[in-house]
C-alpha positions as CSV (number, residue, x, y, z in Angstrom):
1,X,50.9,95.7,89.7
2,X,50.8,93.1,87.2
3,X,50.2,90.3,89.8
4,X,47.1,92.4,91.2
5,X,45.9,92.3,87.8
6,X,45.7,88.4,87.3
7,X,44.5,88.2,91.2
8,X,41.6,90.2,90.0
9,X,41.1,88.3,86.8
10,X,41.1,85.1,89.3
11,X,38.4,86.2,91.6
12,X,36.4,88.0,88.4
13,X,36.3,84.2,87.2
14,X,35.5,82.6,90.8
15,X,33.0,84.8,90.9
16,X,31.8,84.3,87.5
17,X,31.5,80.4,88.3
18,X,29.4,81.1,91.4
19,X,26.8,82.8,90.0
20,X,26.5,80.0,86.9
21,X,26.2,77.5,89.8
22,X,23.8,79.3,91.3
23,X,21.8,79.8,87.7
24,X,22.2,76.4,86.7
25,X,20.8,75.0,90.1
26,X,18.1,77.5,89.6
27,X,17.4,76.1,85.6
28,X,18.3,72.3,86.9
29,X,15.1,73.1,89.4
30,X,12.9,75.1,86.7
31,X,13.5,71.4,84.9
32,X,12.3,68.8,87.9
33,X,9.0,71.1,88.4
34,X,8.1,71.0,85.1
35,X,9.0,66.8,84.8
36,X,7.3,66.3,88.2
37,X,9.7,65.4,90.2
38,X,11.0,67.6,93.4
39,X,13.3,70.9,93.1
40,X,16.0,69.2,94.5
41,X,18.9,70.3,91.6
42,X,22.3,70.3,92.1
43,X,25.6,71.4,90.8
44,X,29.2,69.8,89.9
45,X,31.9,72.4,91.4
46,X,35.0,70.5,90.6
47,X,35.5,70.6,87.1
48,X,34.4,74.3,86.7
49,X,36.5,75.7,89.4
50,X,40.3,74.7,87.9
51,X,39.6,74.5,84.8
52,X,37.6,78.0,84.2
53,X,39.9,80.1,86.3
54,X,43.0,78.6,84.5
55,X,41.1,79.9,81.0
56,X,41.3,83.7,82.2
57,X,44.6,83.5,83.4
58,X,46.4,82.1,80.5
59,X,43.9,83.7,77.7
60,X,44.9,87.1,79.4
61,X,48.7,86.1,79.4
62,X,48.1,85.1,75.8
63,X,46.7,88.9,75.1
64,X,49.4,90.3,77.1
65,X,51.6,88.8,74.8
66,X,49.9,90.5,72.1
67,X,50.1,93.7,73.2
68,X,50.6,95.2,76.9
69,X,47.6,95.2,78.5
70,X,45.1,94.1,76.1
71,X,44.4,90.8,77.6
72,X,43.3,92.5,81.2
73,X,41.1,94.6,79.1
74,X,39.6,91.9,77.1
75,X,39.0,89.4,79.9
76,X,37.8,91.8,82.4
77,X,35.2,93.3,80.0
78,X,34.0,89.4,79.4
79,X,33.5,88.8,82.7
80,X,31.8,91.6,84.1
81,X,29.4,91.2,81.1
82,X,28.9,87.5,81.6
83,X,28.5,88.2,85.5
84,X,25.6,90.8,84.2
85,X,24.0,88.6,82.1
86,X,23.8,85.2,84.2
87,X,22.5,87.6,86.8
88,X,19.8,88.5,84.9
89,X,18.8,85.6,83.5
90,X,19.0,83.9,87.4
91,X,16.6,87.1,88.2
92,X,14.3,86.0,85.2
93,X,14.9,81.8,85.9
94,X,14.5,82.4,90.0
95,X,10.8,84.0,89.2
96,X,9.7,81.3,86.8
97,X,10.9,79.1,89.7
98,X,8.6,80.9,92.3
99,X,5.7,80.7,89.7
100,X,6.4,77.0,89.1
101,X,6.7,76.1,92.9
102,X,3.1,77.7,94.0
């Protein structure tokens, strides 16, 4: 049970990197409009992909240590909410973006 736990932490914190690359290439592009120049941002997957999914993990083992459980608690509720909130701001940076390109 406890290894389905930290596989769901993993993907939680994939997926959280996914939608900041797709936020930042929507920001990075909400940037060249406004200099002039064409919306052709882009993103840097290496160093977010080891390095951010490694975080969870051992900040939730850390927690775990703590006391049973806490950690998946804790981390879990972080993600989810920063999954929310880079959604929304995406939603709010991806219609300035539509503005900006017409």
């Amino acid at each position: 049970m406890v290894i389905f736990m930290y596989l769901f932490i993993l993907i939680l914190s994939v997926i959280s990197c996914f939608v900041g690359f797709v936020l930042e290439v929507a920001e990075g592009n909400i940037c060249h409009i406004q200099n002039g120049r064409l919306p052709n941002a882009g993103v840097a997957i290496f160093p977010n992909i080891p390095v951010v999914p490694l975080i969870y993990v051992l900040v939730v083992w850390l927690l775990n240590h703590l006391y049973q459980d806490l950690g998946f608690i804790v981390v879990a509720t972080y993600a989810v909410l920063g999954i929310g909130v880079q959604l929304f701001q995406y939603r709010k940076a991806n219609r300035q973006l539509k503005t900006l390109n017409t």
